[in-house]
C-alpha positions in Angstrom: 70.1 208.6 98.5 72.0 208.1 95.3 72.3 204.7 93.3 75.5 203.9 94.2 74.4 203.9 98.0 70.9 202.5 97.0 72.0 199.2 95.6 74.4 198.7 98.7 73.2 196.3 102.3 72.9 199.0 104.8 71.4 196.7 107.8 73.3 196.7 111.2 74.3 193.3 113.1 72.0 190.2 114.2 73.6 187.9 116.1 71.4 184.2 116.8 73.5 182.5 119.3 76.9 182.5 121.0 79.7 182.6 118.7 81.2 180.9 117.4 78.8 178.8 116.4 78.7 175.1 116.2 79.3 175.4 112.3 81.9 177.3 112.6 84.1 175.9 115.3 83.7 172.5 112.2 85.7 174.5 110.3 88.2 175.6 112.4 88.8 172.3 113.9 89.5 171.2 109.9 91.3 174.5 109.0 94.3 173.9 111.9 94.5 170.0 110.1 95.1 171.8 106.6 95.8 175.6 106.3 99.6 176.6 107.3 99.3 177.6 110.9 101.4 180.9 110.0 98.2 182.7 109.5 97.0 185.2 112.1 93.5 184.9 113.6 92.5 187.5 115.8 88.7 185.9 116.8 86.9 182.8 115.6 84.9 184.4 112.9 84.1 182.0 110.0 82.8 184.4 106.9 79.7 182.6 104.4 78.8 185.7 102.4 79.0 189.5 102.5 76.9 192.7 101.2 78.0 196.5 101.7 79.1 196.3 105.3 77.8 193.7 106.2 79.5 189.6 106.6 77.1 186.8 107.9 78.8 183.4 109.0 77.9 180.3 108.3 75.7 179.9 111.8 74.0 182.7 110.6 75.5 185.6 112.5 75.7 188.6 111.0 78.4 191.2 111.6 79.2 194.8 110.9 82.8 194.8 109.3 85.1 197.8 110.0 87.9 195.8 108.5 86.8 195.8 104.9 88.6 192.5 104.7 92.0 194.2 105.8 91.4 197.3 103.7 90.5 195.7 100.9 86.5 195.7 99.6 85.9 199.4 99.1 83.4 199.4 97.5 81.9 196.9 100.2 81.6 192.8 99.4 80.1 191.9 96.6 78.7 195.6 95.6 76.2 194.9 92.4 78.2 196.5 89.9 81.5 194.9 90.8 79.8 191.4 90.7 78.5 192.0 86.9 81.7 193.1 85.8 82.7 190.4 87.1 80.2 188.4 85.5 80.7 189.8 82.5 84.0 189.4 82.2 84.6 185.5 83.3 81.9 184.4 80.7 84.6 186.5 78.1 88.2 186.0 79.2 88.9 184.9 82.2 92.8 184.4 81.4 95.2 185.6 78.3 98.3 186.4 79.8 99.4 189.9 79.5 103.1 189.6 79.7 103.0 188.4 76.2 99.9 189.0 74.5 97.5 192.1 74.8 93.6 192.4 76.1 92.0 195.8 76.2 90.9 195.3 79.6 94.9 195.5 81.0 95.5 198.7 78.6 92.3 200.4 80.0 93.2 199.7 83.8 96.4 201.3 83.2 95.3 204.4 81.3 92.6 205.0 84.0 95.8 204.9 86.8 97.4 207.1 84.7 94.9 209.5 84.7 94.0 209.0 88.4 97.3 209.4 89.5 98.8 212.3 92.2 100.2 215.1 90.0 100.2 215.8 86.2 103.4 213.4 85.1 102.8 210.5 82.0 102.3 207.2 83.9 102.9 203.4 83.4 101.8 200.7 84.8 103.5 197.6 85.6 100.9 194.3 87.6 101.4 192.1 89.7 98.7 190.0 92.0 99.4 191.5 95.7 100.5 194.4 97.2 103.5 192.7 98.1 104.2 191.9 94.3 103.6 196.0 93.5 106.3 197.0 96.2 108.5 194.1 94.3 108.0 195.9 91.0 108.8 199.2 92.9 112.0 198.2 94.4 113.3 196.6 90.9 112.7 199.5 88.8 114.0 201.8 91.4 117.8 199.6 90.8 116.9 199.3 87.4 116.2 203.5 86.5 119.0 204.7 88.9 121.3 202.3 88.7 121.8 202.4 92.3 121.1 199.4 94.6 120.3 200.7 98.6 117.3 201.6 100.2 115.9 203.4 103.1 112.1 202.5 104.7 111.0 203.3 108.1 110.7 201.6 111.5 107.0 200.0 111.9 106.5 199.8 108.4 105.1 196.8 106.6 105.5 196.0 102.8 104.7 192.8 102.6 106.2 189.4 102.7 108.1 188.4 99.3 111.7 189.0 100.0 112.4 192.3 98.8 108.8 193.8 100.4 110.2 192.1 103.5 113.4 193.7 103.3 111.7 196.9 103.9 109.0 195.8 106.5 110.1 196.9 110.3 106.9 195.8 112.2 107.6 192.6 113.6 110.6 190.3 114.6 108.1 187.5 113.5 107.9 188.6 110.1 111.9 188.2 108.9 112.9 185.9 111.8 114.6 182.7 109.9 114.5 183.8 106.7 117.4 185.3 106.4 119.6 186.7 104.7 117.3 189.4 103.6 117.9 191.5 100.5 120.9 193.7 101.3 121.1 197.3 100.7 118.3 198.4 103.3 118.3 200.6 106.1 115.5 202.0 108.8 115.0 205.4 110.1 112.5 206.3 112.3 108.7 207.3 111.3 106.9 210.7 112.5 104.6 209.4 115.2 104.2 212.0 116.9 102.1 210.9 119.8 105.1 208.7 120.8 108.3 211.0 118.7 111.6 209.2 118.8 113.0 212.4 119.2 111.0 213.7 122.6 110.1 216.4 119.7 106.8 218.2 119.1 105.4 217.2 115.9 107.2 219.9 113.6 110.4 219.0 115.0 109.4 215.4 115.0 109.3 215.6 111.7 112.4 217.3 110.9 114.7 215.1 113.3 113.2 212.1 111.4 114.7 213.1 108.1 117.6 214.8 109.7 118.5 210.8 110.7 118.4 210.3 107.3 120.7 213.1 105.8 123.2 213.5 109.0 123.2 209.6 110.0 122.5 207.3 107.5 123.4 209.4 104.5 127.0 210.5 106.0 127.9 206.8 107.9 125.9 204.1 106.2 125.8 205.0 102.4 126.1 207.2 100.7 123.6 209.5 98.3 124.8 208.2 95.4 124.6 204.5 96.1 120.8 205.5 97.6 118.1 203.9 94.5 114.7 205.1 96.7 113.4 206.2 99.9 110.1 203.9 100.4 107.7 205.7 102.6 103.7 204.8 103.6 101.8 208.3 103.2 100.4 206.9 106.4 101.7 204.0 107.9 99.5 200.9 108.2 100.5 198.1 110.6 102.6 200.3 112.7 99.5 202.3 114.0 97.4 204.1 111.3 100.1 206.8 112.2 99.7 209.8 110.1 102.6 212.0 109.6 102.7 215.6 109.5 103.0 217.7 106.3 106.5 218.6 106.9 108.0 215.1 106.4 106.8 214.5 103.5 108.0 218.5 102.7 111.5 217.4 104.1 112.0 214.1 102.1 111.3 215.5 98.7 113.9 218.1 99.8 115.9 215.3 100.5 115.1 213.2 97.5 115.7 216.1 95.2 119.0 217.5 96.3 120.3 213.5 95.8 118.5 212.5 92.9 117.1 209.5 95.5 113.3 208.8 94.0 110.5 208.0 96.5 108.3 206.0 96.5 104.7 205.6 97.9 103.3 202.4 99.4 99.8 203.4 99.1 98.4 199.7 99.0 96.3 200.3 102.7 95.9 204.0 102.2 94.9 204.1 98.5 92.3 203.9 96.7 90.0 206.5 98.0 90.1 204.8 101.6 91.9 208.6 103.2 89.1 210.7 101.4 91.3 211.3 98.9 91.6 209.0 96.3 95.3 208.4 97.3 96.7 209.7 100.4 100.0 211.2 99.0 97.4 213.9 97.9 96.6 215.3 100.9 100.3 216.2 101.5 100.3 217.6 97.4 102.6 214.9 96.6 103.2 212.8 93.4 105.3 210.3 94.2 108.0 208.8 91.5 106.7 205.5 92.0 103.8 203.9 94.1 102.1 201.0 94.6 98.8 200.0 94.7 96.7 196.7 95.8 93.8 196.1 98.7 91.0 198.4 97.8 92.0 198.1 93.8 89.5 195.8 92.8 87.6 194.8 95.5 88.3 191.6 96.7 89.8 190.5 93.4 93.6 189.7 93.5 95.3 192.9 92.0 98.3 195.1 92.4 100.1 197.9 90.3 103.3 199.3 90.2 102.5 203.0 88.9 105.4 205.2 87.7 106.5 208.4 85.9 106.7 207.5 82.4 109.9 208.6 81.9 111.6 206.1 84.9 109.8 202.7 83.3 111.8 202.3 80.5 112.8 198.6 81.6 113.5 196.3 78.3 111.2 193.1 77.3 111.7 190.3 80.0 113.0 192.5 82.7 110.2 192.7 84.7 106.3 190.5 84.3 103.9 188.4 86.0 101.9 185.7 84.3 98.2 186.4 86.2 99.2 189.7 87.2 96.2 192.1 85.5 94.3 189.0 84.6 91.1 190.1 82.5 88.3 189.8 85.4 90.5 191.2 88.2 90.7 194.6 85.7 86.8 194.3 85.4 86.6 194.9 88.7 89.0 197.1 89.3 87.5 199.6 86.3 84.0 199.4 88.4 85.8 199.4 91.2 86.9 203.3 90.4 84.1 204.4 88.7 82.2 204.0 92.2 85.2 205.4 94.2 84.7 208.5 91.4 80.8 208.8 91.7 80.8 209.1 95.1 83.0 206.4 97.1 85.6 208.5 98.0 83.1 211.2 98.8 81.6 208.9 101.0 85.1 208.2 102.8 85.5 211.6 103.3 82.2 212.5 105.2 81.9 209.4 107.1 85.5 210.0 108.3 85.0 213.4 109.4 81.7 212.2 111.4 83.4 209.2 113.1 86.6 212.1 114.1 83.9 214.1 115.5 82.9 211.5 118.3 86.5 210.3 118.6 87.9 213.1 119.6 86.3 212.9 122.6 87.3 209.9 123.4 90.6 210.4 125.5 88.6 212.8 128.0 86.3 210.5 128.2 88.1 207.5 128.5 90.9 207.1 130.4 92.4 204.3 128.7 92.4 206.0 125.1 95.6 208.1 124.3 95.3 208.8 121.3 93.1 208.8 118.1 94.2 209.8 114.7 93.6 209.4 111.2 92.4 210.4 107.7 89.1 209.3 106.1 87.9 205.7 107.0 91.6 205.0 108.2 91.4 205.9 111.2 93.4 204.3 115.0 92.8 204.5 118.1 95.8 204.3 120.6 94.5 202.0 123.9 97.1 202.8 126.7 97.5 202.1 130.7 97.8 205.6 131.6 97.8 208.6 129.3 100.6 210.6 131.5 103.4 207.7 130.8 101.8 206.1 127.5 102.7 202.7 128.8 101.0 200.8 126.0 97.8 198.7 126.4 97.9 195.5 124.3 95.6 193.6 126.7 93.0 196.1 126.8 93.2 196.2 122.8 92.7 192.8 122.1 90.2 192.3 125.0 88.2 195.3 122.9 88.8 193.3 120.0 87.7 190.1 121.3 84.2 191.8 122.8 83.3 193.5 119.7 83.6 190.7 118.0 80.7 189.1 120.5 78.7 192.2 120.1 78.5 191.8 115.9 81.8 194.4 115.4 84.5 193.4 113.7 87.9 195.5 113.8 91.1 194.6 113.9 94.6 195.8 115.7 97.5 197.9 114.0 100.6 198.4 116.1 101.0 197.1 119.3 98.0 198.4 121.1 95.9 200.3 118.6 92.6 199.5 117.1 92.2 200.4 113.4 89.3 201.5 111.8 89.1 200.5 108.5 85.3 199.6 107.0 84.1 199.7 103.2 83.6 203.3 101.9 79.9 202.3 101.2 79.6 202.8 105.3 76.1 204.7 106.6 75.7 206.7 109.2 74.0 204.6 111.4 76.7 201.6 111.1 79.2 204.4 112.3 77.2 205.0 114.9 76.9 201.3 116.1 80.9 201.2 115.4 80.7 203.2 118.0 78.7 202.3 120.1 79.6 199.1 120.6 83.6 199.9 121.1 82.4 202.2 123.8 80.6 199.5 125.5 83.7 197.1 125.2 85.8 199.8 126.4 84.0 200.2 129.4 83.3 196.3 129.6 87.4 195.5 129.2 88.9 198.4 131.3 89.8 195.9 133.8 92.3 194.4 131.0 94.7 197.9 131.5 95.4 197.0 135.0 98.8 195.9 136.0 
């Protein structure tokens, strides 16, 4: 076993009593007195602490997390090395703000996702606290270097929830219903799931008819090129499904982007970051994106997010663009020992777990009647729950039944889409938590089949 894996919690779940426990539900009964009841809660878990994989509550309870905290710890909670940069750095600087004064910590974060990033173009780096904030920095410099003010993002995608990263989410009515008006300029084509293609097509053609929407619809009776600033596209969409597209989209809308001098850009904050096997996922389509944005998985836990572009498009002037904590001093600790890990062996890690986890999956829709579909790259990875695999009548019920019973068995996952479960644990992930990932979904599947019934 090597040191990075060594100094990493590799236990599996222990559960002391039903949950939630009494402890727990203490909490909860202040939290709905006090925290904004916009906040989704899938199951009543009430995190105390975390190592590796692992989260315990504060009854005790301890769970195996396949969410990573949305995506976010990859290197696992509270990994060793993250926690003394950590250290290291608040007993130093914990604040200097670097939209007008400099700290080497900022400058070496950005040099390292410069060198890290898809393709052999000069980089900058503009930060910001959130993956919302990095899509916000995305959008503004795509106006700002074109000179061109529309956009085009994708049905089921989610950017975030600032008003321009809103503009371009297409997930839920929930999410932009009554705070309107949006920012204008922003249209929706549809996304290459191919499972469920909005063009009947198989996934080639999917593929093609997709950006064919673009080019012959919204291109030739919207706007046109010339007014178009930036296609925004997720390598592989997040909250609409862990849907991964094929090759030739991507293929089709640099074609696209080139002929019209349009730029895209990546939203890489789920996929990024090593979480694909890759240490971004535009690599495994041999795309470098003009722009991309980067968050979750950055530092670990710590708030962080980066607008990454080609050198040559980030030539804004002084004051156009800042954020005050954005690349605060302790957030680019963790973020620099964040990748170092992801480098030694992290994304390694992703890579072979993901390819073991497949393996099983695969099986899974001959096996189980209710699963129609599983996809995925790495550790982010779906599983499509439906009623009947001939008509794909989606399952919701039967997804967040699944959800709710792992969640009792010491699992925790969460949904993407409508009816899909995503897989998404800390690259630090062992063979034997996979297996008990497993294990325990096919035991809730079989325990919630009921739940697919009309």
């Amino acid at each position: 076993m090597t040191k990075v894996m060594e100094q990493v919690r590799q236990d599996l779940p222990r559960l002391t009593g039903p949950v939630p426990g009494p402890r727990a539900r203490a909490v909860i009964e202040r939290d709905q007195h006090a925290v904004s009841p916009s906040y989704t809660r899938g199951y009543p878990l009430v995190a105390a602490s975390g190592a590796g994989a692992m989260v315990e509550d504060v009854d005790g309870n301890r769970y195996l997390d396949f969410n990573a905290g949305i995506a976010v710890v990859a290197a696992g909670h509270c990994h060793p090395r993250v926690v003394k940069a950590i250290q290291e750095q608040a007993a130093r600087l914990i604040h200097f703000s670097g939209t007008d004064f400099y700290y080497e910590e900022m400058v070496a974060l950005a040099e390292k996702l410069a060198e890290i990033a898809p393709g052999d173009a000069a980089r900058k780096v503009s930060f910001g606290n959130s993956g919302t904030e990095a899509m916000e920095g995305a959008i503004k410099l795509a106006r700002y270097t074109t000179g061109r003010e529309k956009l085009i993002a994708f049905f089921g995608s989610f950017h975030g929830r600032t008003m321009g990263a809103l503009s371009l989410t297409a997930r839920k009515t929930v999410q932009r219903a009554g705070f309107g008006p949006l920012v204008p300029g922003v249209m929706h084509a549809p996304y290459p799931n191919c499972y469920r293609c909005p063009f009947g097509k198989e996934p080639e053609g999917c593929a093609v008819e997709c950006v064919k929407f673009i080019e012959d619809t919204l291109l030739k009776t919207v706007a046109p090129p010339e007014e178009m600033a930036a296609i925004v596209v997720e390598p592989v969409q997040g909250e609409g499904g862990y849907v991964v597209p094929p090759r030739k989209f991507i293929d089709e809308l640099q074609r696209v982007a080139e002929k019209h001098g349009i730029l895209l850009i990546a939203d890489e904050v789920q996929s990024g970051m090593g979480r694909t096997g890759k240490m971004w996922a535009a690599e495994h389509f041999d795309w470098a994106p003009d722009i991309f944005a980067v968050a979750k998985g950055i530092a670990s836990g710590m708030p962080l997010g980066a607008t990454v572009a080609r050198a040559d498009l980030m030539t804004w002037p002084p004051g156009a663009h800042a954020s005050t904590f954005g690349g605060n001093p302790v957030s680019c600790a963790a973020a620099l020992a964040t990748i170092a890990l992801l480098q030694e062996e992290l994304v390694e890690n992703a890579a072979r777990m993901g390819a073991y986890l497949m393996d099983r999956l695969r099986t899974w829709p001959a096996r189980f009647p209710n699963v129609g579909d599983v996809r995925g790259l790495g550790l982010m990875i779906g599983i499509e729950l439906v009623r009947d695999q001939k008509t794909k009548e989606r399952a919701p019920e039967l997804r967040n039944a699944v959800l709710d019973l792992a969640f009792e068995h010491g699992l925790l996952v969460l949904g993407a889409g409508e009816n899909t479960i995503r897989l998404c644990p800390p690259l630090v992930i062992t063979r034997d938590q996979c297996d008990f990932a497993l294990d325990t979904l096919e035991r809730c599947l079989n325990e919630s089949a009921g739940a697919a019934q009309p």
